[in-house]
N, C-alpha and C positions, 0 to 999 in steps of 0.2 A: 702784771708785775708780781714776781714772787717777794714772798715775804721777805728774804732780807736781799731785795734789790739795791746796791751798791753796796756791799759789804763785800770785800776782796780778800780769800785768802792762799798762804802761800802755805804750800802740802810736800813737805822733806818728807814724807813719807812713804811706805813702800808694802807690796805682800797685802794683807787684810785688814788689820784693826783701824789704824792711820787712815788709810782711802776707803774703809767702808764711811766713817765719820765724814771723808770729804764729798765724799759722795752725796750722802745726803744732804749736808750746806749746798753742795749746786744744786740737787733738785728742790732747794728751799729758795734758790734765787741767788745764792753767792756765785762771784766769780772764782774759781778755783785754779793757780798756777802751780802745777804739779813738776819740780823739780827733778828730772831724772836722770842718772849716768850716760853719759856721753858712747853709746856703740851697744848697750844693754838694757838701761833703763828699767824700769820695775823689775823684781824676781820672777813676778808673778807672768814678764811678756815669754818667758819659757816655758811657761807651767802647762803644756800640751803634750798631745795631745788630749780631748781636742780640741782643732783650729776652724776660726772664720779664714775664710780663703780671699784674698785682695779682690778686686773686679777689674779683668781681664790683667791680671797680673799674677799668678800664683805662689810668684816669690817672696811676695808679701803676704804678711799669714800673721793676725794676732789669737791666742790662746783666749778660750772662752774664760779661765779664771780671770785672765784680766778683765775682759769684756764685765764680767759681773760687779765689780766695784770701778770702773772709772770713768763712767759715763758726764757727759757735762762740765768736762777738766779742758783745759789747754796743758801742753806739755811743753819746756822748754828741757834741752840736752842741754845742762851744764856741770863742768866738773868743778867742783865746790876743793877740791886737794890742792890746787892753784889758787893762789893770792889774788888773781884779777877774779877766778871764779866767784870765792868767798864773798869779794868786796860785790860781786854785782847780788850775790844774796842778800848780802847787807841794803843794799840800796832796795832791793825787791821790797822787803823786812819794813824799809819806813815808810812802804807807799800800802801795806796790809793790814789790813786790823788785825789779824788772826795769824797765826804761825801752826802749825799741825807737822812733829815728827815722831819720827819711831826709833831712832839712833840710839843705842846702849846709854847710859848713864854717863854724862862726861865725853860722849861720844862728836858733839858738834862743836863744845868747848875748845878743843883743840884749833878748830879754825876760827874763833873768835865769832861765831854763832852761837853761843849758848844763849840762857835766858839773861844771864847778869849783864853781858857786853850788849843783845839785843835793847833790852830796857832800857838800858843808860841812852843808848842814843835815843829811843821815842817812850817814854815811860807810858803812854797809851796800847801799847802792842798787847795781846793776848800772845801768849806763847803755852802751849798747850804739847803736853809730852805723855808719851804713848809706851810703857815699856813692861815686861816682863813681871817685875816684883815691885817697882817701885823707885824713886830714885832715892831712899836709904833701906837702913836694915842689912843684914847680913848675907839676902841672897840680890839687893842691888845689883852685881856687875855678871848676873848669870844672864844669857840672851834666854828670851821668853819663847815658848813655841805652843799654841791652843792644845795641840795634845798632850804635852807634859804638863801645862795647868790644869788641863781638865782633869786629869790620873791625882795629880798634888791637891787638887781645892775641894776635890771630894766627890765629884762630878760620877770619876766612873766607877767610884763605889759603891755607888747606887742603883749604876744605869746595868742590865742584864739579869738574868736570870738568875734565882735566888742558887744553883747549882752548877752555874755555869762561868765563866770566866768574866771580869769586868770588862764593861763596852763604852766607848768611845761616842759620842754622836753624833749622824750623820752627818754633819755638817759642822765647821770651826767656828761652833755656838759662843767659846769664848773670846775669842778672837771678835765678833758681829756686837754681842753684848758688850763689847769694850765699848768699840767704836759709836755704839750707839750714846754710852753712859759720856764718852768723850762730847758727843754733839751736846747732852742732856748743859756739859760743864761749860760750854764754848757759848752757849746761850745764855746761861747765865750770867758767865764774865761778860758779855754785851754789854747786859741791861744795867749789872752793875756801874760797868762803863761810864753809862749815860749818865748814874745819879753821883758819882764821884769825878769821874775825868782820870781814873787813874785803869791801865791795864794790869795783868797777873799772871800768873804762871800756874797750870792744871798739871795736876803730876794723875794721872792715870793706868793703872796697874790691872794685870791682865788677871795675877793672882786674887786682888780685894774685889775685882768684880767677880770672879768664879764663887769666893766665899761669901760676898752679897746675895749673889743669885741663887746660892742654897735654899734663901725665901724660908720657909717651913720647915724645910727638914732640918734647917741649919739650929731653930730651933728648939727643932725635937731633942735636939741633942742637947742644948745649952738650960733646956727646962729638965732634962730625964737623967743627962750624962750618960747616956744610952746611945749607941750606933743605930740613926737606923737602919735596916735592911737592905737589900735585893729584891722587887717586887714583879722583875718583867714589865708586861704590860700594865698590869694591876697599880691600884693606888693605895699607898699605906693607911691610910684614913677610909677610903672610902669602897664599900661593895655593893652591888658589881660596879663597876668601872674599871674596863679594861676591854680587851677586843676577844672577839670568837669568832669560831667559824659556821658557816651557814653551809650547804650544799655546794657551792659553786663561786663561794669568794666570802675572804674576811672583812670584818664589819670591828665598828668600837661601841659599846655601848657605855654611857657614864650617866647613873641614875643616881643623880646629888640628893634627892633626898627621901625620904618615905612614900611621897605619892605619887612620884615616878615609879619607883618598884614597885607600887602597888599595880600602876598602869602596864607595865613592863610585864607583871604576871600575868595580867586579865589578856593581854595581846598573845603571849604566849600557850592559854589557856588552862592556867591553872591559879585562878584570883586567889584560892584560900592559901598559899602558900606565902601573899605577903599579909595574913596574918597569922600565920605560924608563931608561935610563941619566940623560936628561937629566931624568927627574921624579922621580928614587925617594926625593930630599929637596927638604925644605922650600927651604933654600937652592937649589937645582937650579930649583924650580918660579918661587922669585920669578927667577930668571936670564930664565927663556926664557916670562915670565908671560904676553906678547901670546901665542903660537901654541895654547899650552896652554888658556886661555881661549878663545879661539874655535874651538878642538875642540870643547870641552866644552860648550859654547855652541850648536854644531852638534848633540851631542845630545842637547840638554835640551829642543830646540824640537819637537822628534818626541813629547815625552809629555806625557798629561794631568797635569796640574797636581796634581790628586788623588790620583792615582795614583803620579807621581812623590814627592810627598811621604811617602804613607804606605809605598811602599818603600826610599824612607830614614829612616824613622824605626825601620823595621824592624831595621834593620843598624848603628842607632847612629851615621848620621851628622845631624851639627846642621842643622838647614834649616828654613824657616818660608815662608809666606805673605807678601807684602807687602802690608797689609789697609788697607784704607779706617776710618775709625772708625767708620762702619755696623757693618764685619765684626767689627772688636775688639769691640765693646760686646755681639756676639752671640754671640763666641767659649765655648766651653764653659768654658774654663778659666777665664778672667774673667768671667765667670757664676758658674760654682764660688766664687770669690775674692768676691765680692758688691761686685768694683768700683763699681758703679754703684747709688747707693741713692739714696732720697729722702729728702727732711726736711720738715717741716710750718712754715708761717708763719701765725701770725693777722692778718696783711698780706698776704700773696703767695700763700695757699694751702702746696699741694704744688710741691716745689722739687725739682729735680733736682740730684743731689750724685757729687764720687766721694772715694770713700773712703781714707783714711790708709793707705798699703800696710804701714806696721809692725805686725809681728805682734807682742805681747809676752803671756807666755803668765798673768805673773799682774799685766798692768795694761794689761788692751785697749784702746787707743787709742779715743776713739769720735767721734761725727760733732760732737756737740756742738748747739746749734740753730742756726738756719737764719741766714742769710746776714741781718743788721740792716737796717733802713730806716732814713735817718738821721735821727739823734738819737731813736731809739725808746726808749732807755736812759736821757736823760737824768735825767730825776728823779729815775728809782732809784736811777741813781748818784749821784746829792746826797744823795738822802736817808740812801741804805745805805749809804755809802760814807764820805763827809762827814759824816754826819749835819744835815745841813741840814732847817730845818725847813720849811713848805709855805709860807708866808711869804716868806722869804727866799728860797726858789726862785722867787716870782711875781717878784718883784723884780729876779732877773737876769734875767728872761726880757723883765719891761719895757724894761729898760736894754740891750737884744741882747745880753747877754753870752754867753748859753746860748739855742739854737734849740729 
C-alpha cells in the first residue's frame, strides 16, 4: 500500500512543473486523473523526437519527454471550453481531494473552475496552482517558461564560466524544483486537512522557487550586497572543489575540509603542500584559489582516471567520474539502486522508466503503470468515477465533449 493510498487527485496540468508534482503523488500511492485536450493532449505528447514506438503498431509513437513525468496517471480526453466539459470537471473536482493546474492566472476562472467556485462547492478540496510569477504582483499574467526564470531568478548568472557567456542547466531544474516544492505544499494542506476539515488554495511560483533555491548565494548577496560571481565548476567558498582532468577522463574532486586536502595531497604525493602556510585553510586556499588549482591540475593530468579515483576513495577523499548517461545507467550503484526499470503498456509494449529515488521503509514508493495514451482512461473514468452510464458516455463522445 503506498503511502497515500486513497488519496485521488485531478492534474489540469500540462509540460513539466504540474505533472512532475503528479507524478510523484502517483508514485507515493495517489490515484492521478490527468485531464487532457481532446486530439492533442499534453505539449509535452509532441515534444519528440525522441519517440517510444507503439508494439506492433508504429503509428502510435509517445515522446520520451512525456514518458519522463507521467508515469502512474490515467488520462481522460476532455474539452473543459464546453459547458458539459466544465461541468464533468466540476463533478471530477468533488470526488478529489487534490486539484493540480498550470493555467495562467484567471485562466480556469472563465469556465467556472477556478479556486473560489471549486471551494464553494466542497470547501475540503486542495486546489493547488502552478504558475509562472505568481498569481499577483505585476508580472502575474506573463506565462512562465524554466529558461526565462532561470536567466530572471539568477540561476544563469551564476552558472558558466567566469569569461564566458551565462548557462542554462541541463535540465528544466526550475521547472522539477517547482513541482517538487508543489508536492512539498500538497502534503502539507493534507495533513492540515485532517486537523481542521477545511481545504486551501497553494499558489506556487516558478519565479520564488528559482529565488528560494539561490540557497547561499542568495545570501551572499543579502549579507555583502555583493553579486556573486561566475565560478565554472569550482565553488565560491570552497578549494579544490571542482573537476579536473586525469589522462584519459574528467573526474570532480570536492575536499570540504582541511583533512581531505590534507589527504588529497599525501595521494597525490606531495603531503607538505597541505601545510603550506598559504593552503593549510580553507579560507587560505580560496585566497590564492588560481595557483593552487593549477598545481593540482598539473597533477591530476599524469594519472589514470581509475586509478586516481579508487586511491581517493581509499583515503576518504570525495571524488567521482564525470559520466555520460551511458556511464550512470551502468554504474553499479545505480544498478544496485534499480534506477532504471521498465513498465508494461497494452499500447506501447515495454516502456522504459526511472524510478522514484524515495526510499520509505513501510510504504514503497512504486512505479505505478505505464505512461497513458491519450484519453485511454476515459470511460473508466465516467463510468468509475462519475458513474456515468454507457449511454451517456456515447453521447459526450458524439457531441466532442470527451475524446
Amino acid at each position: 500500500m503506498g503511502a497515500l493510498d486513497g488519496v485521488m487527485i485531478l492534474d489540469l496540468s500540462r509540460v513539466l512543473a504540474g505533472p512532475w508534482c503528479t507524478q510523484l503523488l502517483a508514485d507515493l500511492g495517489a490515484r492521478v486523473i490527468k485531464v487532457e485536450r481532446p486530439g492533442e493532449g499534453d505539449d509535452t505528447r509532441a515534444w519528440g523526437p525522441p519517440w517510444h514506438e507503439g508494439a506492433g503498431a508504429p503509428e502510435l509513437r509517445m515522446s520520451s519527454y512525456f514518458m519522463s513525468a507521467n508515469r502512474g496517471k490515467q488520462s481522460v480526453a476532455l474539452d473543459i471550453s464546453q459547458p458539459e466539459g466544465a461541468a464533468l470537471v466540476r463533478a471530477l473536482a468533488a470526488k478529489c481531494d487534490v486539484l493540480v493546474e498550470n493555467f495562467k492566472v484567471g485562466g480556469l476562472a472563465k469556465y467556472g473552475l477556478g479556486y473560489a467556485a471549486l471551494s464553494a462547492l466542497d470547501s475540503r478540496l486542495i486546489y493547488c496552482s502552478i504558475t509562472g510569477f505568481g498569481q499577483d504582483g505585476p508580472y502575474a499574467e506573463r506565462p512562465g517558461y524554466d529558461f526565462v526564470v532561470q536567466g530572471l531568478g539568477g540561476l544563469m548568472g551564476l552558472t558558466g564560466v567566469p569569461d564566458g557567456e551565462p548557462m542554462r542547466a541541463g535540465v528544466a531544474i526550475t521547472d522539477l524544483m517547482t513541482g517538487m516544492y508543489a508536492v512539498s505544499g500538497i502534503l502539507a494542506a493534507l495533513l492540515h486537512r485532517e486537523r481542521t476539515g477545511r481545504g486551501q488554495h497553494i499558489d506556487v511560483a516558478l519565479l520564488d522557487v528559482q529565488v528560494a533555491a539561490m540557497a547561499n548565494q542568495a545570501l551572499y548577496y543579502l549579507v555583502t550586497e555583493q553579486n556573486p560571481g561566475r565560478h565554472g565548476n569550482a565553488h565560491a567558498s570552497i578549494v579544490p572543489y571542482e573537476a579536473f582532468s586525469t589522462r584519459n577522463g574528467d573526474i570532480t574532486v570536492a575536499a570540504g575540509n582541511d583533512g581531505q586536502f590534507r589527504r588529497l595531497c599525501a595521494v597525490l604525493g606531495e603531503p607538505a603542500l597541505a601545510f603550506d602556510a598559504d593552503y593549510a585553510t580553507n579560507a587560505g586556499r580560496v585566497r590564492r584559489r588560481d595557483a593552487l588549482v593549477a598545481h593540482l591540475g598539473a597533477l591530476m593530468r599524469d594519472w589514470d582516471q581509475a586509478a586516481l579515483l579508487a586511491a581517493l576513495e581509499a583515503q576518504g577523499v570525495p571524488a567521482g567520474p564525470i559520466n555520460t548517461l551511458a556511464q550512470v545507467f551502468a554504474d553499479p550503484q545505480v544498478r544496485h539502486r534499480q534506477m532504471a526499470f521498465t513498465q508494461t503498456s497494452a499500447v506501447f509494449g515495454e516502456m522504459q522508466a526511472v524510478r522514484c529515488p524515495l526510499r520509505l521503509s513501510d510504504a514503497e514508493p512504486g512505479g505505478g503503470c505505464a505512461p497513458p495514451a491519450l484519453g485511454a482512461d476515459t470511460e473508466a473514468v465516467l463510468r468509475d468515477v462519475l458513474g456515468l452510464d454507457p449511454v451517456q458516455i456515447a453521447a459526450l463522445r458524439q457531441a466532442r465533449v470527451v475524446g
